[in-house]
C-alpha positions, 0 to 999 in steps of 0.5 A: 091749120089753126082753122082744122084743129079748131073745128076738129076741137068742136066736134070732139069735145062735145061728142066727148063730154056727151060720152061721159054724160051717158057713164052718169046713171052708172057710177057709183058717186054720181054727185062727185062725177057730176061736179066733175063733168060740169067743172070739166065742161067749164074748162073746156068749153073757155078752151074752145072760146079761146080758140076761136078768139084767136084764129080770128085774131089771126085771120082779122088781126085784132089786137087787144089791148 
């Protein structure tokens, strides 16, 4: 299940941020939205390293220490 949902997280989030990539040449406060969607990238991009840290935790077991 863990595995599903983190495959599933892979693929919507960069179909996601590339979403808003394409709404950049028209807002009206590019710079604001930009640091938005980098900041949000960010973020985003830690959760899904995250994810995958620990379904590999729990498929091998490792623990940190």
């Amino acid at each position: 299940m863990t595995g599903l949902l983190t495959l599933y997280t892979a693929i919507t989030i960069p179909a996601y941020l590339y979403q808003l990539g394409l709404k950049l040449p028209t807002v009206p406060n590019k710079a604001i939205y930009g640091l938005w969607i980098g900041l949000e990238s960010l973020l985003l991009l830690a959760m899904e390293l995250w994810a995958v840290y620990v379904l590999i935790n729990m498929v091998y077991g490792i623990q940190s220490r």
